[in-house]
C-alpha positions in Angstrom: -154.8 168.0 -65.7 -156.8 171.1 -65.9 -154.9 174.8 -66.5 -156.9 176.1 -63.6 -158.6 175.1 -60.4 -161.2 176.1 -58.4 -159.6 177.0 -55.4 -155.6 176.2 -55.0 -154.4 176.0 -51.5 -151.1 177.2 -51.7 -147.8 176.0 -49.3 -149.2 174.1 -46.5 -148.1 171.6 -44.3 -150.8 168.7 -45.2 -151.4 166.3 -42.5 -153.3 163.5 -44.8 -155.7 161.9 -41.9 -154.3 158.9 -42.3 -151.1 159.6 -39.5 -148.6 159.4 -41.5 -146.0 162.8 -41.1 -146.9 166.0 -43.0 -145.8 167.2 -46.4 -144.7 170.7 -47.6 -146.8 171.5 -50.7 -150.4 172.8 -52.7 -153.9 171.4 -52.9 -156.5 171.9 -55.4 -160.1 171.3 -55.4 -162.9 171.1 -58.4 -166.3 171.0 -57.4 -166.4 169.5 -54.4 -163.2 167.0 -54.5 -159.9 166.9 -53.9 -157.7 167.7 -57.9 -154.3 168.0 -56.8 -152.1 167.7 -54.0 -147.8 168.3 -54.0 -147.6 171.0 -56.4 -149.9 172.2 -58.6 -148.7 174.4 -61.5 -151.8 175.3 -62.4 -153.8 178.4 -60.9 -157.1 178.8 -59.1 -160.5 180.9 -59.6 -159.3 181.4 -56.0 -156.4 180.9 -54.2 -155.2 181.2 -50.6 -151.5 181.0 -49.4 -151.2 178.9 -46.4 -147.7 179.0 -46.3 -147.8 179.4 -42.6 -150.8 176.9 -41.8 -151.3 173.4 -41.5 -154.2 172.1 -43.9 -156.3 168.7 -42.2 -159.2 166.5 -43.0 -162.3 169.0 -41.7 -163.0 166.9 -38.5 -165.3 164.2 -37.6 -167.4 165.0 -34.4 -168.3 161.1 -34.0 -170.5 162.0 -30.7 -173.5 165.0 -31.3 -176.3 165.5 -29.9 -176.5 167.8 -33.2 -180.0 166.3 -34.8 -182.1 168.8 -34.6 -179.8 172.2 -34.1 -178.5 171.1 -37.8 -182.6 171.3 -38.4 -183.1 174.9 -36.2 -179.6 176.4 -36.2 -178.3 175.6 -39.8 -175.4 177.7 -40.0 -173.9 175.4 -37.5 -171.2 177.6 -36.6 -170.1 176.3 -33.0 -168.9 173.4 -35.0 -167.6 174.9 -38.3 -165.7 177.5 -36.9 -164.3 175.3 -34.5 -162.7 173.5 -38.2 -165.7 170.3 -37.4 -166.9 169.5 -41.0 -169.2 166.2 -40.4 -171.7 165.6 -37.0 -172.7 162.0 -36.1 -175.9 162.7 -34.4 -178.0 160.3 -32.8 -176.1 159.1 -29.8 -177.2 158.0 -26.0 -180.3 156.5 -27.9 -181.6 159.6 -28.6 -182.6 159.5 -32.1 -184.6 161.3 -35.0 -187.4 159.3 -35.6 -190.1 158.3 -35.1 -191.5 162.2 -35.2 -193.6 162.2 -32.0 -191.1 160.9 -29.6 -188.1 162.6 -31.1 -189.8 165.9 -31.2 -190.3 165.0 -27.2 -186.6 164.2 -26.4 -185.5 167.4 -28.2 -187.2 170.1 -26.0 -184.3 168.5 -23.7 -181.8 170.8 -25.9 -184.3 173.2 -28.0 -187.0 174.2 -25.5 -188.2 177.2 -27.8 -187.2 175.2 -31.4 -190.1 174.6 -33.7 -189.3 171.4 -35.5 -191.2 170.6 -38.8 -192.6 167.2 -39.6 -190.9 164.0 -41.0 -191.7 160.8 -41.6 -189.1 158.0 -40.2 -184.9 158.4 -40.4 -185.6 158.6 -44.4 -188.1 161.3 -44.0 -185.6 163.2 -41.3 -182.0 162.9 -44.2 -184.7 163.8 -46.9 -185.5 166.8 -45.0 -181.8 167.8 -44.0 -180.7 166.8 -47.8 -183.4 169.1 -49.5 -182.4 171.8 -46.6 -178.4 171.3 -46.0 -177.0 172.5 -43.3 -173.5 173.9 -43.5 -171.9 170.8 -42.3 -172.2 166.9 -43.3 -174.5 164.7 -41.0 -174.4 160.9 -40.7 -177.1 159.3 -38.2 -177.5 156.7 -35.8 -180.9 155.2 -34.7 -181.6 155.8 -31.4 -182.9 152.9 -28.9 -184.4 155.2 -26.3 -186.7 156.5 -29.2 -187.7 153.7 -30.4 -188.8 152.8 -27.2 -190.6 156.1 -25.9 -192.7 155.3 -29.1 -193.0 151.8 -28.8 -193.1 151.3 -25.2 -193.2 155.1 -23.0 -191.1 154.9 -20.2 -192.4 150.9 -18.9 -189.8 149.2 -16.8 -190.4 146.0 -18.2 -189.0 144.4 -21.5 -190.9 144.4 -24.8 -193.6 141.2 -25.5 -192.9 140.1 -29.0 -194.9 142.8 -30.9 -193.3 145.5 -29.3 -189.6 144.0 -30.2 -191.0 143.5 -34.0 -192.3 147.2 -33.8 -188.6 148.0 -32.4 -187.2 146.2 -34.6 -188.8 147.8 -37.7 -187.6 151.1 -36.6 -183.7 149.8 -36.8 -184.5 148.5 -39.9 -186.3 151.6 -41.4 -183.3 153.7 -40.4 -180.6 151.7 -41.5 -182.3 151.6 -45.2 -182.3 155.2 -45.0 -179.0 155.1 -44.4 -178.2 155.5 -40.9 -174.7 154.5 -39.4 -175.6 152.1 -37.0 -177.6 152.3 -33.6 -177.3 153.7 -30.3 -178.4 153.5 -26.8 -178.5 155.2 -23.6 -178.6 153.3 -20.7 -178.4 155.7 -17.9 -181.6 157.5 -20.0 -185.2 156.9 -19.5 -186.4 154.8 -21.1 -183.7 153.0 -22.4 -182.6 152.5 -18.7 -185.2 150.0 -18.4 -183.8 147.4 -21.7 -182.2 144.3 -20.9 -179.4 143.5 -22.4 -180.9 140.2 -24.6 -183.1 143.5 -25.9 -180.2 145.2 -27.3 -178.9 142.4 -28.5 -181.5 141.3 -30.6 -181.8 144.7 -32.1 -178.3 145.5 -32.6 -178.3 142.0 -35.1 -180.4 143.9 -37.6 -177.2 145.4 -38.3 -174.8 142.0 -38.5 -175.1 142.3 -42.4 -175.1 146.1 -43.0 -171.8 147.1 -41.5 -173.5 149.3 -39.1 -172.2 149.8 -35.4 -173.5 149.8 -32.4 -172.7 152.8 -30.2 -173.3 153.0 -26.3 -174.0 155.4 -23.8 -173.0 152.6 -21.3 -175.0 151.8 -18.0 -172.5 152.9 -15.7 -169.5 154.7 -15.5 -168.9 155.6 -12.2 -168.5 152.2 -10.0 -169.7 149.6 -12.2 -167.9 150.5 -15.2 -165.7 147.2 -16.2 -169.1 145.6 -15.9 -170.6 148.2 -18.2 -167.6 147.9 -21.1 -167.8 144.2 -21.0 -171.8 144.1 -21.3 -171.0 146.6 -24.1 -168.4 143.9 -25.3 -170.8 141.1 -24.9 -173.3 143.0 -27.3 -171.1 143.5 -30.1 -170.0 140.1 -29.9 -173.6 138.0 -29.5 -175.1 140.6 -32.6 -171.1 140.5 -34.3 -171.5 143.8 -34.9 -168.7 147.1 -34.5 -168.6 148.8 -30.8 -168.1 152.3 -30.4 -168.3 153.2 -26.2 -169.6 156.4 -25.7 -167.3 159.3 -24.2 -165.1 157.0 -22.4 -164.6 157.7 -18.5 -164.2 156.7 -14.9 -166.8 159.0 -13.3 -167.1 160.0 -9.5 -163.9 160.2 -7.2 -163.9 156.6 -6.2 -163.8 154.9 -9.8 -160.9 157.2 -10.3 -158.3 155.1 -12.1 -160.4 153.0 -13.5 -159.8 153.1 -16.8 -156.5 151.2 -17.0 -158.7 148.5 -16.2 -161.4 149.4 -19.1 -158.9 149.7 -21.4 -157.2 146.4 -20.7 -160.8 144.7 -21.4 -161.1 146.9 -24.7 -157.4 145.4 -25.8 -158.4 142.1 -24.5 -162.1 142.2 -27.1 -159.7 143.7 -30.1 -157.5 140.3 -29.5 -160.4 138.0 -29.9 -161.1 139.8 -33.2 -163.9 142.3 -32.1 -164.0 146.2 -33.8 -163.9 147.9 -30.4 -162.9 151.5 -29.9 -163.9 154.7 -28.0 -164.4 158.1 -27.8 -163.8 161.2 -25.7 -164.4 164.7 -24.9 -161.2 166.3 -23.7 -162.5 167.9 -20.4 -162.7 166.8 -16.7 -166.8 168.1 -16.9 -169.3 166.1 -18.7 -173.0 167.5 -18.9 -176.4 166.0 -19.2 -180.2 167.0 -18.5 -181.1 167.7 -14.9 -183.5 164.6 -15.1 -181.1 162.0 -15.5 -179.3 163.0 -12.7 -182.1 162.6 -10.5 -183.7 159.3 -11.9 -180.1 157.9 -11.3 -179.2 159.7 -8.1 -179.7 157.0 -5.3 -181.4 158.0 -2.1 -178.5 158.3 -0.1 -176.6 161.2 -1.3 -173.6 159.5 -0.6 -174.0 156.4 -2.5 -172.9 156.0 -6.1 -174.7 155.9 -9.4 -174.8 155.4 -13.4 -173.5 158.9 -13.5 -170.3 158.0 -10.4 -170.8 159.6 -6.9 -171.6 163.0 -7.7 -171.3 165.7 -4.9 -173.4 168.5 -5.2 -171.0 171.5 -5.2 -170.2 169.8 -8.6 -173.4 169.7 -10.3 -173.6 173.4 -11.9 -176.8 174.5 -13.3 -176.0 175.5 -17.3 -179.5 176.1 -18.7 -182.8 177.1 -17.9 -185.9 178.2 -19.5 -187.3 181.0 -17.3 -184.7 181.4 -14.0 -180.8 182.4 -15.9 -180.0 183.6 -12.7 -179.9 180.2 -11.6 -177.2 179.1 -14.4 -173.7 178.9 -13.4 -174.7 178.0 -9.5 -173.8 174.6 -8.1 -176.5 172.3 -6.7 -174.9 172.7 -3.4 -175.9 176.5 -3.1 -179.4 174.9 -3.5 -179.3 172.0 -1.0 -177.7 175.2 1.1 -180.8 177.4 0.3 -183.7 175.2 0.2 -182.8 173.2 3.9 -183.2 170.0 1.7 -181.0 166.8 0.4 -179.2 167.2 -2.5 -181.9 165.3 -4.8 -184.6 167.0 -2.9 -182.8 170.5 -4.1 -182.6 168.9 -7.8 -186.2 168.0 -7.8 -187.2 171.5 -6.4 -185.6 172.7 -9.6 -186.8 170.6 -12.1 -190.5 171.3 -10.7 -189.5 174.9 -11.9 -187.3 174.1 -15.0 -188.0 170.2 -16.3 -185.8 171.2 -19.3 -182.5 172.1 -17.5 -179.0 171.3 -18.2 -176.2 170.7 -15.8 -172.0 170.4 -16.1 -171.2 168.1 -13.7 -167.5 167.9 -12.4 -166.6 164.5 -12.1 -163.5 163.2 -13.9 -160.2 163.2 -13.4 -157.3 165.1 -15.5 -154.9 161.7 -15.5 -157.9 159.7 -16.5 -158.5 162.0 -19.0 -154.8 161.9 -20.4 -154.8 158.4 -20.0 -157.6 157.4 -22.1 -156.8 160.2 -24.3 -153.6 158.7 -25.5 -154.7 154.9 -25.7 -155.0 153.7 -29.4 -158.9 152.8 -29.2 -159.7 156.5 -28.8 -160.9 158.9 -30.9 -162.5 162.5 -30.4 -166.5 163.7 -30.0 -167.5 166.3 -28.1 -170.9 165.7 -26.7 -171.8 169.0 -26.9 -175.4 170.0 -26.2 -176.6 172.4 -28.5 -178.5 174.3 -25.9 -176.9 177.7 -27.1 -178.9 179.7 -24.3 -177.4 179.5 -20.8 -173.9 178.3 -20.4 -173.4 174.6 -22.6 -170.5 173.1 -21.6 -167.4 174.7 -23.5 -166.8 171.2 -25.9 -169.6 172.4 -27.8 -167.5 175.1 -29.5 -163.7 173.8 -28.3 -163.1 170.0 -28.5 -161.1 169.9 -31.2 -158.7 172.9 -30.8 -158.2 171.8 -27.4 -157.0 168.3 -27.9 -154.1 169.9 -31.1 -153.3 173.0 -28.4 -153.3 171.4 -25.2 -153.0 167.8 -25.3 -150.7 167.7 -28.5 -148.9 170.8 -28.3 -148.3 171.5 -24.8 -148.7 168.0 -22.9 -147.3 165.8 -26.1 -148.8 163.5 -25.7 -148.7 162.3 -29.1 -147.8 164.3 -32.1 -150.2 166.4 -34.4 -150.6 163.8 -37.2 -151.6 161.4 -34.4 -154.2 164.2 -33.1 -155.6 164.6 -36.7 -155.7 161.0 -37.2 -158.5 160.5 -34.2 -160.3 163.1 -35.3 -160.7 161.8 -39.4 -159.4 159.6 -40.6 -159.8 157.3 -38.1 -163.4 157.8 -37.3 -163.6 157.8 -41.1 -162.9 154.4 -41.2 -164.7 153.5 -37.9 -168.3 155.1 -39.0 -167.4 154.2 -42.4 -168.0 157.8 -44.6 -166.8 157.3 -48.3 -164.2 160.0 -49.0 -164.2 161.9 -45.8 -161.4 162.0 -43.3 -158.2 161.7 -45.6 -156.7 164.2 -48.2 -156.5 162.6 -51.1 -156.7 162.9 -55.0 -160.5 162.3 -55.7 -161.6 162.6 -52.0 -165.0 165.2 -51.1 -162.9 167.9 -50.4 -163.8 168.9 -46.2 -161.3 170.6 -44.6 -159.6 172.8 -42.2 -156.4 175.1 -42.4 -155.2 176.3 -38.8 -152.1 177.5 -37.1 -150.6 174.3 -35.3 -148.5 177.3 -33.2 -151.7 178.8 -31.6 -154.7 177.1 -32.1 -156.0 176.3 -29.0 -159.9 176.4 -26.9 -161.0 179.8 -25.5 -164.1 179.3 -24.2 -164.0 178.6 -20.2 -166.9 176.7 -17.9 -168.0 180.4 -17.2 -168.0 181.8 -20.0 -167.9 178.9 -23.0 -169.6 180.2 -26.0 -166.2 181.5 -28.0 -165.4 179.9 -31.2 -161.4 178.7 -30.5 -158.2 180.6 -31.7 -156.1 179.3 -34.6 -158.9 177.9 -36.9 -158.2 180.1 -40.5 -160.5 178.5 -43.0 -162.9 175.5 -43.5 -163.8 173.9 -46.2 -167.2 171.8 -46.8 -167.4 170.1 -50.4 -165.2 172.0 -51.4 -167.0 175.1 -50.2 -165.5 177.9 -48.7 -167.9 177.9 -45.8 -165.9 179.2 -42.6 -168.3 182.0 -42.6 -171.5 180.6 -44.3 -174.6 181.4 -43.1 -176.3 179.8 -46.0 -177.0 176.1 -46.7 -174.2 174.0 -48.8 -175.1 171.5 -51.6 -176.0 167.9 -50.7 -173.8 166.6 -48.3 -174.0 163.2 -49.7 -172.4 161.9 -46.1 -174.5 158.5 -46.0 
């Protein structure tokens, strides 16, 4: 054991990422791993008392939409100071290669961004590995990519070239390391794949350990049918599931998840690696677009999305019109004299690119799912940092240790820090992230368990939360950084 460290984290309660309760005591990092932990007689280079903090895992965001902001905004910083340390990216089928359609999907989220060129998911983690951003990035490959490239936006299934060409691109991405696969099946185009489609591309990853992760096709009415087509994939390609942010959307599949639970419990009896994830808010948010290619002609009928009602669809970005952010669709079907998908389509003739919150959950769903065993924590942020982005961007984890732990109990903090590293540690499989332990990469986050907590409201969301002290990235001071880290080394 070495005399000195490089940075000794002194009289902490460590909460370990793997649940178990938390210890009184010091950590020490060299390089970018984990040295010590209990006490440590030696000293540090640098050292930090943290007598009255409790020191984490850095957390896992599992669900980003983070792909190309870690390219344009590389400081990162409504993640890191929000104590997030590693960004799965490439969820709802929206991937990072191939280059042309990518670069399409991601004027969605970066309408003024100037992306530079890359060849393939290789060509994309070369890129982000020879220009780090200041937190670790794992990918998925996207479905709804592939298929823009493959395919445009046909509504038909692939001939047998196409699903070879498809094919290829899962197969290119998971030798470059990707996760797994995704889709999005509310999303053009992906909207338009059978499910013997996803199946057969999903198998490329039977043998690799990837996972397939799904924006599902409903979650409003239709969603036990959507979790157990989700089931049914992961079972015919016997591959992982991860379901997508987790929810009973629109006021009349209210409750819904005891049900899609149940089927999730039933799947992890037969043997099948099942789980979920979850944003910790009552709004979800999407592009404008997706609302209205999934928003039936009848206003009052239901949808992928659940019965939305205009009043709670609430413009958060725009291009050209701000004044129009933070008013609901409603003041629109109000101003124009027009349905409610009329309104919507008035706006996107004016703003394509526009985001919306949309207020369609419930809070006992939410607490429900929340506190089921299959779940852990992603935010879904969209990295739209004009406008108003829905608040998880900058608050999801703070909120689930300050409101849902702390104040609502419902479970305890090492359970909280559990689904939010190690746990999807394990589930996404990244070596050495997620626990503290001797020899682990040393991400992580010291925060006061008494006050941390989200600040950011609908309103006014871009805040960093309260309580987050310090952050650590490879054992890199980096709560502040502005500059790229060293090789993430996440894959």
């Amino acid at each position: 054991m070495p005399d000195s460290h490089d940075v000794v984290l002194r009289g902490a309660q460590i909460y370990d990422g793997t649940g178990a309760p938390p210890m009184h005591g010091d950590l020490a990092i060299d390089g970018d791993r984990i040295a010590a932990i209990g006490s440590v007689s030696g000293t540090g280079r640098s050292e930090l008392d943290a007598e009255t903090l409790a020191l984490a895992p850095g957390f896992i965001d599992v669900h980003t939409h983070d792909d190309f902001a870690a390219i344009l905004h590389p400081d990162m910083a409504f993640k890191l100071l929000g104590g997030v340390t590693t960004c799965v990216v490439g969820n709802c089928g929206m991937g990072a290669a191939p280059h042309a359609a990518a670069s399409a999907m991601a004027r969605a989220f970066h309408p003024n961004g100037r992306l530079p060129e890359w060849r393939g998911y290789a060509g994309y983690l070369e890129l982000l590995d020879a220009n780090p951003p200041s937190v670790n990035i794992g990918a998925l490959v996207g479905h709804g990519t592939a298929r823009l490239s493959v395919m445009g936006n046909e509504a038909r299934d692939p001939d047998a070239n196409e699903l070879e060409e498809l094919k290829a691109i899962v197969a290119e991405g998971l030798e470059a390391g990707a996760l797994g696969f995704s889709t999005g099946l509310v999303y053009e185009p992906s909207r338009h794949a059978g499910t013997d489609e996803i199946v057969e591309l999903a198998s490329a990853m039977a043998d690799s350990g990837g996972l397939y992760a799904t924006h599902m096709r409903d979650e409003g009415r239709h969603l036990l049918r959507s979790v157990s087509e989700a089931i049914e994939i992961g079972e015919r390609a016997s591959v992982p599931v991860q379901i997508s942010h987790h929810k009973a959307a629109g006021r009349d599949s209210w409750g819904k998840v005891a049900e899609s639970l149940r089927l999730i419990e039933a799947a992890q009896a037969r043997g099948l690696d099942v789980h979920a994830d979850q944003y910790p808010y009552t709004a979800g948010s999407t592009i404008l677009a997706a609302v209205v290619q999934n928003w039936p002609e009848d206003d009052a009928a239901d949808s992928g999305l659940g019965k939305v009602e205009p009043k709670d669809v609430v413009i958060a970005s725009t291009k050209e019109h701000s004044e129009w952010e933070g008013r609901s669709l409603a003041d629109f079907v109000s101003e124009f004299g027009v349905s409610a998908k009329q309104a919507a389509a008035r706006i996107l003739a004016e703003e394509p690119l526009a985001t919306v919150v949309m207020h369609t959950m419930c809070e006992d769903d939410v607490q429900t799912v929340m506190r089921h065993p299959s779940t852990m924590i992603g935010s879904d942020g969209i990295p739209s940092l004009e406008g108003r982005p829905h608040p998880r961007l900058y608050g999801t984890f703070a909120r689930v240790l300050g409101r849902y732990s702390r104040e609502l109990g419902l479970f305890s903090l090492e359970q909280a820090v559990w689904r939010m590293t190690g746990f999807p540690s394990r589930k996404f499989r990244l070596r050495d992230r997620g626990v503290l332990r001797v020899g682990a990469l040393a991400d992580m986050v010291l925060f006061d368990p008494a006050t941390v907590i989200d600040v950011g409201s609908y309103e006014d969301p871009k805040h960093p939360p309260a309580g987050i002290a310090h952050v650590f990235v490879n054992g890199r001071h980096a709560l502040l950084c502005v500059v790229p880290l060293a090789r993430r080394g996440s894959r």
